[in-house]
Backbone bond lengths (Angstrom), bond angles and torsions (degrees), N, CA, C in turn:
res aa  C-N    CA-C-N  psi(-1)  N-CA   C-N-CA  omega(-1)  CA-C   N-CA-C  phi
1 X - - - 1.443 - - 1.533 110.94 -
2 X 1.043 122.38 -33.43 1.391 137.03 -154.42 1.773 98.12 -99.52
3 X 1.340 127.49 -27.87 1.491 133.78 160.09 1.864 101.33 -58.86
4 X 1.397 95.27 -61.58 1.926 91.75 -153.15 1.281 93.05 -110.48
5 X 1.954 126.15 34.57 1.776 107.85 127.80 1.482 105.87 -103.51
6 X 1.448 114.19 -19.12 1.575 98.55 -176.82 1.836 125.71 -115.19
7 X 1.398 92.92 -24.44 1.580 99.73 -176.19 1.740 109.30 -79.34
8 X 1.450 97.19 -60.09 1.440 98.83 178.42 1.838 131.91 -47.15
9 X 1.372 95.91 -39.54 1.445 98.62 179.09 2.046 92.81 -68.67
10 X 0.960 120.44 -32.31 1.760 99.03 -158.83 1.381 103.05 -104.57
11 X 1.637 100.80 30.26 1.589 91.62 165.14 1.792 129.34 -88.45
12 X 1.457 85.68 3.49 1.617 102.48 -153.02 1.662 82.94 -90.42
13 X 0.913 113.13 109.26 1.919 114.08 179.32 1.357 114.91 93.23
14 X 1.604 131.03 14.23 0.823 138.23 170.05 1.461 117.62 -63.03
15 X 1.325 121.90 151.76 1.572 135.03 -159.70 1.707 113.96 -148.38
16 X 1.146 132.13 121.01 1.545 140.57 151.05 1.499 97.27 -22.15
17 X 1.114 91.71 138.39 2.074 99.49 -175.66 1.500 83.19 -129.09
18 X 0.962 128.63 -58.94 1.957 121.33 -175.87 1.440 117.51 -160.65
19 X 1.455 149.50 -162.55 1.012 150.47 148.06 1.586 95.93 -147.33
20 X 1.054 111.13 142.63 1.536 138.31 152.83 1.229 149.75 -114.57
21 X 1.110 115.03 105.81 1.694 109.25 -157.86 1.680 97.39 -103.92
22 X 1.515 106.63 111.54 1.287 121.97 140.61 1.305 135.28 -7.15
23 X 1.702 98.71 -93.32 1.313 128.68 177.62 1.229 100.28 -164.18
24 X 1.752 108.67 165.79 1.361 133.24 -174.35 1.984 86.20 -52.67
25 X 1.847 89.03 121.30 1.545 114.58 139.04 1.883 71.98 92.30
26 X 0.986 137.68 -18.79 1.806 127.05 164.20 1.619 141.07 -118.33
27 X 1.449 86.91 112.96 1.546 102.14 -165.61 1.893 116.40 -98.71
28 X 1.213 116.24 147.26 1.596 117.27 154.33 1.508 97.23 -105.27
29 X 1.870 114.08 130.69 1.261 108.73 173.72 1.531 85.35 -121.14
30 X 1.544 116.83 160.41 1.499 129.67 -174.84 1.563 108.47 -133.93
31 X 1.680 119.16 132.36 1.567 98.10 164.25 1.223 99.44 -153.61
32 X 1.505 117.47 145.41 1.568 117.40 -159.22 1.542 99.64 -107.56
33 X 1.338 100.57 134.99 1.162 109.32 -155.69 1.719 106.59 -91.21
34 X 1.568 115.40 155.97 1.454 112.86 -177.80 1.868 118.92 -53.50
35 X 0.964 83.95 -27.06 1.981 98.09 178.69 1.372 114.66 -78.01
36 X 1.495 123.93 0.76 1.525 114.61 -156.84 0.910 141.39 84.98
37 X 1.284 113.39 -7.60 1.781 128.88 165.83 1.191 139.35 -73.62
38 X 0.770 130.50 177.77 1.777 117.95 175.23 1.675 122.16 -136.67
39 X 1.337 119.94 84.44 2.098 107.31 -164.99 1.565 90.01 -86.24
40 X 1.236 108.79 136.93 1.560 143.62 152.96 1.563 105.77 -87.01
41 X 1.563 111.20 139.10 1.522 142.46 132.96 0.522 171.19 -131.30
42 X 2.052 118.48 77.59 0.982 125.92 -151.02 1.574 116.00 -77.56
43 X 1.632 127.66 140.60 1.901 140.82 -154.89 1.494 93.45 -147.10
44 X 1.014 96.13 99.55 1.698 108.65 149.85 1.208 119.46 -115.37
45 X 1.668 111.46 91.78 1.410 126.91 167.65 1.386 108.72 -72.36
46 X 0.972 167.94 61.44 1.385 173.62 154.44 1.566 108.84 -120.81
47 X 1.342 101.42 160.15 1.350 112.55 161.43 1.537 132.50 -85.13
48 X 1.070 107.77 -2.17 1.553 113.24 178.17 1.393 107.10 -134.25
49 X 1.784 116.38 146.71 1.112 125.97 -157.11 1.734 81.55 -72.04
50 X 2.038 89.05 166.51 1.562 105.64 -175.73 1.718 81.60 -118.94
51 X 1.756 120.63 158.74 1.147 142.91 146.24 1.766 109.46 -82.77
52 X 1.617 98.21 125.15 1.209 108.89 178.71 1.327 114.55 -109.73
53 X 2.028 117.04 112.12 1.436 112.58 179.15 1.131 121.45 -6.66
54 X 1.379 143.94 174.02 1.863 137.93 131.92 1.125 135.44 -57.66
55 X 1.305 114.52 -38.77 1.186 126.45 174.18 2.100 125.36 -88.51
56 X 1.807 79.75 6.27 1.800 74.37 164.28 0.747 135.20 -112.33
57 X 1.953 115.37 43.12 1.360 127.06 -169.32 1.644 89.56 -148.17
58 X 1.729 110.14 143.06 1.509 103.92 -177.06 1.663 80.36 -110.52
59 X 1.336 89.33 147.02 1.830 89.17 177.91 1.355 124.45 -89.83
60 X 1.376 121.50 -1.72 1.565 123.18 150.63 1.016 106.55 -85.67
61 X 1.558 163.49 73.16 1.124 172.86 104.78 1.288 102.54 -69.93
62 X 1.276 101.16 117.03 1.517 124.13 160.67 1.474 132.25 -50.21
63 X 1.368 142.94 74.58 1.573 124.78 -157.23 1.733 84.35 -78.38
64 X 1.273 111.30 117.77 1.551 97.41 159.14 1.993 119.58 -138.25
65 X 1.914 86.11 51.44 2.121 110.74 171.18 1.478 90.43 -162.30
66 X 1.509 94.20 132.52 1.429 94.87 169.96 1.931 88.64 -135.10
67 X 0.791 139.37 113.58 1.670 148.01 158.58 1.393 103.56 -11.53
68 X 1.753 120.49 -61.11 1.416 142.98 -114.76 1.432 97.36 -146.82
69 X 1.096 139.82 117.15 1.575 129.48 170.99 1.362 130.39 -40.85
70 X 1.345 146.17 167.87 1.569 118.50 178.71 1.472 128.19 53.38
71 X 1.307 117.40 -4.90 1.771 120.01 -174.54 1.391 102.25 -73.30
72 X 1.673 125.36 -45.91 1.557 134.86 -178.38 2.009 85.29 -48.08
73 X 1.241 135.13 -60.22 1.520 117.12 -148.41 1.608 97.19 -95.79
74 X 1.540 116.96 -26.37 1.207 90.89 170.84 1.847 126.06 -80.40
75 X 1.450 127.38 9.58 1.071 157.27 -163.26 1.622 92.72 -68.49
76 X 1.862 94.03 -73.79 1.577 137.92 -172.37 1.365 99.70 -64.73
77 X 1.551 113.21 -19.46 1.913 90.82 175.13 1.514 96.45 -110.36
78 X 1.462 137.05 31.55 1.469 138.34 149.99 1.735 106.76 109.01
79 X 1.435 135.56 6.75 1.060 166.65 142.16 1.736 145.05 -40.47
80 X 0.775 120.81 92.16 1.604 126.50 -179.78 1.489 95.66 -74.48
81 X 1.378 172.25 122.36 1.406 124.03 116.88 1.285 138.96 -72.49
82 X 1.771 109.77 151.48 1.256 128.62 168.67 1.983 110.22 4.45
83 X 1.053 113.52 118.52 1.339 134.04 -174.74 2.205 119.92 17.06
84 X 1.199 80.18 83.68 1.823 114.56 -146.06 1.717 105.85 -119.55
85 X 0.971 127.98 119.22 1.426 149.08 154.16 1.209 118.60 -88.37
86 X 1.407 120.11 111.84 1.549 101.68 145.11 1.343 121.43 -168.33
87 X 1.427 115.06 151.81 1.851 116.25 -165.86 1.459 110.81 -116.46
88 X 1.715 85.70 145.58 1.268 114.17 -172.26 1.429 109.43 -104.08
89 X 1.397 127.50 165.47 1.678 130.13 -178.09 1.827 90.40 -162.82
90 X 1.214 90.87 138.39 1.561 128.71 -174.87 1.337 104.15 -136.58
91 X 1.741 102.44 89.19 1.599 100.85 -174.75 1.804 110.85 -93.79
92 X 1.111 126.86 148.34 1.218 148.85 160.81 1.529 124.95 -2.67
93 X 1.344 83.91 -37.18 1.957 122.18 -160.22 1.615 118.77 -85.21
94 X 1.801 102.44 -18.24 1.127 119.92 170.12 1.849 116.00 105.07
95 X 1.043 138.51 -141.15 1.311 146.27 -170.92 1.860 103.87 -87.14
96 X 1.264 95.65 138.64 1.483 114.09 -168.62 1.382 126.16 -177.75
97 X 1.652 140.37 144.52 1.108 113.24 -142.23 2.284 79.83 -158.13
98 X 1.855 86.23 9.08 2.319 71.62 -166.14 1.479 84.34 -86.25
99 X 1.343 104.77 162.00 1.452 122.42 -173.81 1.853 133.26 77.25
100 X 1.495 68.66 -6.17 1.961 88.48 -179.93 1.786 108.03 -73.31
101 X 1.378 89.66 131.19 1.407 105.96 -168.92 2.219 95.82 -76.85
């Protein structure tokens, strides 16, 4: 539900907002979506967890994919782990937390 009310509609004009590379094999990629939203993806291809700045996580962002169990809280305590997926959404609508993994 949470893909095709918010992602799908704002793909249509969607744009690269940034990428950030961590460290070798871990990235934050960002792209703002045509609707006003914002999807995050944070990839830690590596074997060892990455430390994620503070400020490269908005805390009303929705994590709602985590690859790996526990990645959504270890995310929130400053954390990638070891070969780890997971997406974020920053909807339009403002602060929100249902569907959060």
């Amino acid at each position: 539900a949470l893909r095709r009310e918010h992602i799908v509609p704002g793909l249509k004009d969607a744009a690269c907002e940034s990428a950030l590379v961590l460290a070798e094999a871990c990235v934050i990629a960002r792209w703002a979506l045509g609707n006003g939203g914002r999807l995050t993806l944070y990839c830690n291809l590596s074997g060892e967890a990455v430390g994620v700045p503070p400020d490269s996580r908005d805390e009303n962002e929705i994590l709602f994919y985590e690859s790996v169990d526990g990645a959504a809280a270890a995310l929130r305590n400053g954390t990638i782990p070891a070969y780890c997926t997971l997406a974020g959404l920053l909807t339009d609508g403002g602060p929100g937390r249902a569907g959060e993994s």
